[in-house]
C-alpha positions in Angstrom: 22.4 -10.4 -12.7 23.0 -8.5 -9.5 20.0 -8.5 -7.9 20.8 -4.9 -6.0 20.6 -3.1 -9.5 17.5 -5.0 -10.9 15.2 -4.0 -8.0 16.6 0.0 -8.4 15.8 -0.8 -11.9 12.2 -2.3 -11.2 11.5 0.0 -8.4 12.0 3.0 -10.0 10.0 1.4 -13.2 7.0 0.7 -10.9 7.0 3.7 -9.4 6.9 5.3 -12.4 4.1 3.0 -13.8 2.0 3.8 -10.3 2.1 7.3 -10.7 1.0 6.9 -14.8 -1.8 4.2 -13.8 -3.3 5.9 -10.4 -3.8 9.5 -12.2 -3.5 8.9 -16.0 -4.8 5.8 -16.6 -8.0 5.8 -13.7 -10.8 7.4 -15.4 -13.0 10.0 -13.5 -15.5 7.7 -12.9 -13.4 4.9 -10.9 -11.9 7.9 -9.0 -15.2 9.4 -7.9 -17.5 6.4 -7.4 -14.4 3.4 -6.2 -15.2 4.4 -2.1 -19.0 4.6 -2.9 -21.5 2.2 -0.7 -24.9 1.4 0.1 -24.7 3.4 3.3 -22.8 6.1 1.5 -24.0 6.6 -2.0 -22.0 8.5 -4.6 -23.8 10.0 -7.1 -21.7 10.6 -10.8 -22.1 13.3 -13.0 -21.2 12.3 -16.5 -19.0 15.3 -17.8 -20.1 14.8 -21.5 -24.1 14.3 -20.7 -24.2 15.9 -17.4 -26.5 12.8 -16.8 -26.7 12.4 -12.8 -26.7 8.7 -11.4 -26.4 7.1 -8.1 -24.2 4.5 -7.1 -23.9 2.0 -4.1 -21.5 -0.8 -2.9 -21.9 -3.3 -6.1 -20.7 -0.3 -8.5 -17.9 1.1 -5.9 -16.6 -2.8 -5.6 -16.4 -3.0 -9.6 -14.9 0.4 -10.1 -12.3 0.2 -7.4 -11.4 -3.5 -8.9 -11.4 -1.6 -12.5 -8.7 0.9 -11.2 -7.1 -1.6 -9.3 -6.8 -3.8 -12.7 -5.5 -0.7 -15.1 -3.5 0.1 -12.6 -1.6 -3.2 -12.3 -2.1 -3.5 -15.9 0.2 -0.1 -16.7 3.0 -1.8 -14.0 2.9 -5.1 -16.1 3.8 -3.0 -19.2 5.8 -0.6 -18.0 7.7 -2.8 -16.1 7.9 -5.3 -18.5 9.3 -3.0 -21.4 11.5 -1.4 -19.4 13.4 -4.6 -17.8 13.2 -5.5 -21.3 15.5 -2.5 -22.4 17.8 -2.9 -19.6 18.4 -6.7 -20.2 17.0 -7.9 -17.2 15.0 -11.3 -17.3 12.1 -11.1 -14.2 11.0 -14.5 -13.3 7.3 -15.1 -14.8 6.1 -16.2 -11.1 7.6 -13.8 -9.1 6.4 -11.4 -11.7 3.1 -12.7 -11.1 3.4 -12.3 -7.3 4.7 -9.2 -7.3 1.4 -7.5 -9.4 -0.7 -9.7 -7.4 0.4 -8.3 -4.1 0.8 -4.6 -6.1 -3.3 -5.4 -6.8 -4.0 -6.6 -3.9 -2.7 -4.0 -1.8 -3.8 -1.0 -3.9 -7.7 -2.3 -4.0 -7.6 -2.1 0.0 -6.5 1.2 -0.1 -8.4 2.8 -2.4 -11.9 1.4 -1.3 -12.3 4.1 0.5 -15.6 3.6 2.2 -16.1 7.2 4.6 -15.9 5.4 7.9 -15.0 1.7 7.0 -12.5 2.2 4.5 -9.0 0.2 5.6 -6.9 3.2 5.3 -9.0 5.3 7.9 -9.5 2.1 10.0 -5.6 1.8 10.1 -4.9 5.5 10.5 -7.7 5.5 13.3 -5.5 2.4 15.2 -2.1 3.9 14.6 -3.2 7.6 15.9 -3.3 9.3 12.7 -7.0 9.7 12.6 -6.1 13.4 12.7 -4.0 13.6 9.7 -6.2 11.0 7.6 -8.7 14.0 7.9 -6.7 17.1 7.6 -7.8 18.6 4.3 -6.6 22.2 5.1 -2.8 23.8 4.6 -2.3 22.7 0.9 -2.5 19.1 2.6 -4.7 16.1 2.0 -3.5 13.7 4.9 -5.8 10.7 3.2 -4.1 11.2 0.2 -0.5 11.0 1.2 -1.0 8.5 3.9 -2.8 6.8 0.4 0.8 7.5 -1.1 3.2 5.8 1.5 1.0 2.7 1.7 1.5 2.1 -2.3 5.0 3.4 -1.8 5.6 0.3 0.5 3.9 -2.3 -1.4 5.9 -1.4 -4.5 9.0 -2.1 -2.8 8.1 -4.6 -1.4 6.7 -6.0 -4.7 9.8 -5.2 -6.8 12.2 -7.4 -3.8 9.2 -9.9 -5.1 9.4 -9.1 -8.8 13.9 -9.5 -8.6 13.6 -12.9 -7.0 15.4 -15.3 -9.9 16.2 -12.5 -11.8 19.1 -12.8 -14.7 20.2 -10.8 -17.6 19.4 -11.1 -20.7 
């Protein structure tokens, strides 16, 4: 297997299975209540009951890690198919590490907590507190600084994911 053309291959797959997972697969109520905390309740309105309820750190936690698990989850198949179709044999443990650190990686992102979160602590000690908040221009500086750290991690992941990779 040349190693070069199994991580475009897993790359691309992942990236693909990123995008599907973080905004088809994450239900509206993981999206609006995974950044919520004691300190800075969210409160969910159900779209089918339009039943209001309020929700702190314990509910943010296990809706960020219920993202964070569909989300790897969608990777696993999608990769997993698709190296499958292209005869490429991934290396169960390096499979494993790569959608642990693809888990790992997306949960600290996207526990958002407004103030404590670990994107806006990073943007805040790299000097890009500024565009973390701009939410003005047809721009949401959160969300694509949100973007480039997955984008990172996935590559990262997929060099992972092609360690003892073969053909089939």
């Amino acid at each position: 297997m040349h190693r070069p053309a199994a991580f475009a291959a897993l790359l691309g797959l992942t990236r693909a299975a990123s995008a599907i997972g973080d905004f088809w697969v994450q239900n509206d109520f993981c999206a609006r209540v995974k950044g919520a905390s004691d300190d800075v309740p969210v409160t969910y309105e159900n779209p089918a009951t339009q039943e209001k309820t309020v929700h702190g750190t314990t509910d943010g936690r296990k809706a960020c890690l219920h993202h964070c698990l569909t989300y790897t989850a969608t990777q696993a198949v999608v990769a997993g198919l698709g190296a499958r179709a292209l005869g490429i044999r991934v290396h169960p443990g390096a499979a494993a590490a790569a959608l642990a650190l693809s888990l790992g990686t997306h949960y600290l992102a996207d526990r958002r907590v407004p103030g404590h979160g670990f994107l806006e602590k990073l943007a805040d000690k790299t000097g890009k507190t500024n565009f973390y908040k701009l939410a003005d221009f047809g721009m949401n500086g959160a969300f694509h600084l949100d973007h480039s750290w997955h984008r990172g991690w996935e590559t990262v992941a997929a060099l992972i994911a092609t360690t003892k990779a073969t053909s089939r």
